[in-house]
C-alpha positions in Angstrom: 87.1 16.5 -53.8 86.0 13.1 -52.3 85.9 12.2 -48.6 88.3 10.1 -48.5 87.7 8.9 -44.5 85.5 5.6 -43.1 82.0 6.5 -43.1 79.5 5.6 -40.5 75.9 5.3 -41.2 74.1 6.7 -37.5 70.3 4.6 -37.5 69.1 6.3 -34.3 66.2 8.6 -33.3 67.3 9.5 -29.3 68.3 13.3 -30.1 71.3 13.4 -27.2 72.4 10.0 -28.2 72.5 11.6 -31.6 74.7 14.8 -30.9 77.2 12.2 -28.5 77.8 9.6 -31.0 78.3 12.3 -34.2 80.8 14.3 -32.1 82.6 11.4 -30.6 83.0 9.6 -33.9 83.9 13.1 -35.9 86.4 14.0 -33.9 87.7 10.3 -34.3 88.3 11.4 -37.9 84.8 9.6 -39.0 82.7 10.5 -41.6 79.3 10.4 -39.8 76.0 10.7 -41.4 72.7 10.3 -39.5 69.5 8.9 -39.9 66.5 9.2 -37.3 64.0 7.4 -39.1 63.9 4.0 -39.6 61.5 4.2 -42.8 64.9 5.8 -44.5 67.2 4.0 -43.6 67.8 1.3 -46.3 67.8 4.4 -48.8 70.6 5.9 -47.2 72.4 2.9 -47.4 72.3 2.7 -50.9 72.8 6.4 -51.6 75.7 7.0 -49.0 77.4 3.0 -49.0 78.9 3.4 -45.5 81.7 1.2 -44.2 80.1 0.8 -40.9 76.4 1.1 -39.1 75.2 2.0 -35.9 72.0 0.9 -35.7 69.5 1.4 -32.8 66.8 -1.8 -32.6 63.8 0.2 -31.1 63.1 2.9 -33.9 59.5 4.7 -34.7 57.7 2.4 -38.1 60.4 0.1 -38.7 62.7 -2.1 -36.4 66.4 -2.4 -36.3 65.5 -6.0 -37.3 63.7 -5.6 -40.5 66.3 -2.7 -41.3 69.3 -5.2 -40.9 67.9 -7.9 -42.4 66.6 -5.8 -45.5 70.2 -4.4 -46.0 71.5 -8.1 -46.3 69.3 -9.3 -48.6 70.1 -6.6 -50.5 73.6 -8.0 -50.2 75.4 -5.0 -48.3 78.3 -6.8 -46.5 79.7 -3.7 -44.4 79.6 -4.7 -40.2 76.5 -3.6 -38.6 76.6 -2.8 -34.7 73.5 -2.6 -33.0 72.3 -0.8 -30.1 69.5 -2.1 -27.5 67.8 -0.8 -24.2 67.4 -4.4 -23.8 70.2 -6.9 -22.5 68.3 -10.0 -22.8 69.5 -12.8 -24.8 66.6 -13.6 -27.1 67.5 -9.9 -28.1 70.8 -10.4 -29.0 70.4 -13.6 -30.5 67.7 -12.8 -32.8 70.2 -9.1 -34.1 72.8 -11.7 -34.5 70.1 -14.6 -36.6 69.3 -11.1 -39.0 73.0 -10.4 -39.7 73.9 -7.8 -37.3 78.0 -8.3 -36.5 78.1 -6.8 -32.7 75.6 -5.6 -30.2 75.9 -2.9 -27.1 73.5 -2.5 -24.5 72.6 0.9 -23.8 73.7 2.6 -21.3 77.7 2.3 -22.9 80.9 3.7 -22.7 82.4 5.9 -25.5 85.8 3.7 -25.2 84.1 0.6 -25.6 82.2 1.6 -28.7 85.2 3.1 -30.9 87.2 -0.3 -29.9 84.2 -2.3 -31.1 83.9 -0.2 -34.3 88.0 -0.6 -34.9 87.8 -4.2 -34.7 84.9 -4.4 -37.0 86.4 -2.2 -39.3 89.8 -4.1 -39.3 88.3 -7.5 -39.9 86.6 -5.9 -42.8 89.8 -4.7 -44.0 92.7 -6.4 -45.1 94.8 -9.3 -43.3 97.4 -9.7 -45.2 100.0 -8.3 -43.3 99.3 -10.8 -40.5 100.5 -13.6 -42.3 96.8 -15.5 -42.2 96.0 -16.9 -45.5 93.8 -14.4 -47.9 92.9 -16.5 -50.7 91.1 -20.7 -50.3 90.6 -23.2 -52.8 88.1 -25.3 -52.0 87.5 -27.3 -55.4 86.6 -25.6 -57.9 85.8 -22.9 -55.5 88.2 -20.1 -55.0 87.2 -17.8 -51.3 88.9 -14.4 -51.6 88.9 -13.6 -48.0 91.0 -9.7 -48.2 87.9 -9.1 -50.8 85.2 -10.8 -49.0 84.1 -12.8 -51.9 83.3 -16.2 -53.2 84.3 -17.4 -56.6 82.0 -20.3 -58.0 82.0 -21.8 -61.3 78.3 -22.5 -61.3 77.0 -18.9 -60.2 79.8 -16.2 -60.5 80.8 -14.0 -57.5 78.9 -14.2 -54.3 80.0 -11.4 -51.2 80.8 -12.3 -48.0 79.7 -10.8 -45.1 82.2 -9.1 -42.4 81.1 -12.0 -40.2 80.8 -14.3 -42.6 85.3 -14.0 -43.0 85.5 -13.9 -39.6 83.9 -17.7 -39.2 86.1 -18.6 -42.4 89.0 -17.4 -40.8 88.3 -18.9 -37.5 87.3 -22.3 -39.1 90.9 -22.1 -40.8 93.1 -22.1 -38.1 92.2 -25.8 -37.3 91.3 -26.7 -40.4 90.2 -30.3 -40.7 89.9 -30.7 -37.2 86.1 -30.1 -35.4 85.4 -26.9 -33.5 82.7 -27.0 -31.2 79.6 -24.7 -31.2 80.4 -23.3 -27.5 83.9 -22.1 -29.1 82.8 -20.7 -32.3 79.8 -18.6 -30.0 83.0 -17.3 -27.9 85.0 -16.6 -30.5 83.4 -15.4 -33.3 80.6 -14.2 -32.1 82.0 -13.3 -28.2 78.9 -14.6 -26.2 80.4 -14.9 -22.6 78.5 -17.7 -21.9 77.0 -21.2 -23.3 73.3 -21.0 -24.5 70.9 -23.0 -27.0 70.9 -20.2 -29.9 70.7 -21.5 -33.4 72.9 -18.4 -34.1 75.4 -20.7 -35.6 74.0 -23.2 -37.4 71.9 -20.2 -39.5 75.2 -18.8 -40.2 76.8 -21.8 -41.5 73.6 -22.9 -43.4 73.7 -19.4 -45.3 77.9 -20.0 -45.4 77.0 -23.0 -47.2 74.8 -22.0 -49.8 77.8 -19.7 -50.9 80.7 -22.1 -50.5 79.4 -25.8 -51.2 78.7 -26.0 -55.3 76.1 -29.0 -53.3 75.0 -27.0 -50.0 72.3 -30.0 -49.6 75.6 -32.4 -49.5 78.8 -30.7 -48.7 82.1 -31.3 -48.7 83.9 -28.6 -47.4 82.1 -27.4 -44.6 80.9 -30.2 -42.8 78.5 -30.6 -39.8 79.4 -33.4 -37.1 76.8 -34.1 -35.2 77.0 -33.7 -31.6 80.6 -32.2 -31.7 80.3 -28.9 -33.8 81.4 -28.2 -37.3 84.9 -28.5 -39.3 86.3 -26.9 -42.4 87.8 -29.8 -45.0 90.7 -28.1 -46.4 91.9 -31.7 -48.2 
């Protein structure tokens, strides 16, 4: 019989790490499977499919880096968390410019990681029980937001990544009306203070190219210049 429970693909080589997170997230009901290697990991990806990923960034012959960014061009749209000894900013910024969702800094607390994973894991899921809209026309473009894909006349169905919704969601909520960069940093992405990261303008670039049927000259998803950015609903 199937396992029918979330499962959590473990990218991490520290051996008591290791033992703490598969026991912690086990006897949270998880399914957990582990990888110490970072040569390997991509491969377990695509044999196991997990819902969720811990992945460390400093791993022996491949980085946490090249293993999230691999797994997105491979178009695997499950939330990625990663793990750093490091808590500078160029860190995080550059796990978040590769398509990581979240970041902790190691040392962490077992309370804050599940919390981070169920948040994850619900955005991923479905909204439609909190009353927020779960399917946009834009055009000829139809956004299926509970499915986390685009429809597009011109190319057929494009996924969506976890944080990918998240900014369409956000941008939604005051739709037609400019949202600064500052606030979409806080809110989407929870960075606690104001910085010069490109981390959002990447993401709306690659938002773009799966939205606008004319990325080079949208209409949906427009950039103001010097105030932020703004979903065009009408």
């Amino acid at each position: 019989m199937s396992d029918s429970r979330m499962k959590i693909l473990v990218v991490e080589d520290e051996p008591s790490l290791v033992f703490t997170l598969r026991d912690t997230l086990e006897n949270e009901g998880y399914n957990v499977i582990v990888c110490e290697n970072g040569t390997e990991a991509v491969s377990m990806v695509q044999e196991h499919e997990p819902d969720l990923m811990i992945l460390d960034i400093m791993l022996p012959e491949k980085s946490g880096y090249e293993i999230c960014e691999e797994i997105r061009e491979l178009k695997y749209t499950f939330p990625v968390i990663m793990l750093t000894a490091k808590d500078q900013e160029i860190d995080k910024v550059k796990g978040l410019n590769v398509g990581a969702d979240d970041y902790l800094t190691k040392p962490f607390g077992v309370k804050e990681l599940l919390a981070r994973i169920e948040a994850r894991l619900r955005r991923k899921g479905t909204y439609s029980s909190s009353g927020e809209v779960d399917i946009l026309d834009l055009g000829p473009v139809k956004i299926d937001l509970q499915e986390s894909v685009v429809h597009r006349p011109d190319n057929g169905k494009t996924e969506l990544t976890s944080r990918e919704v998240e900014l369409i969601r956000y941008l939604l909520k005051s739709a037609n009306e400019p949202i600064s960069r500052d606030e979409l940093l806080e809110k989407v992405w929870r960075y606690e203070f104001s910085t010069n990261t490109r981390t959002v303008d990447v993401h709306i670039s690659k938002l773009r190219a799966k939205i606008e049927v004319q990325p080079e000259d949208p209409r949906y998803l427009i950039t103001l210049h010097g105030v932020g950015y703004m979903l065009r609903t009408n």
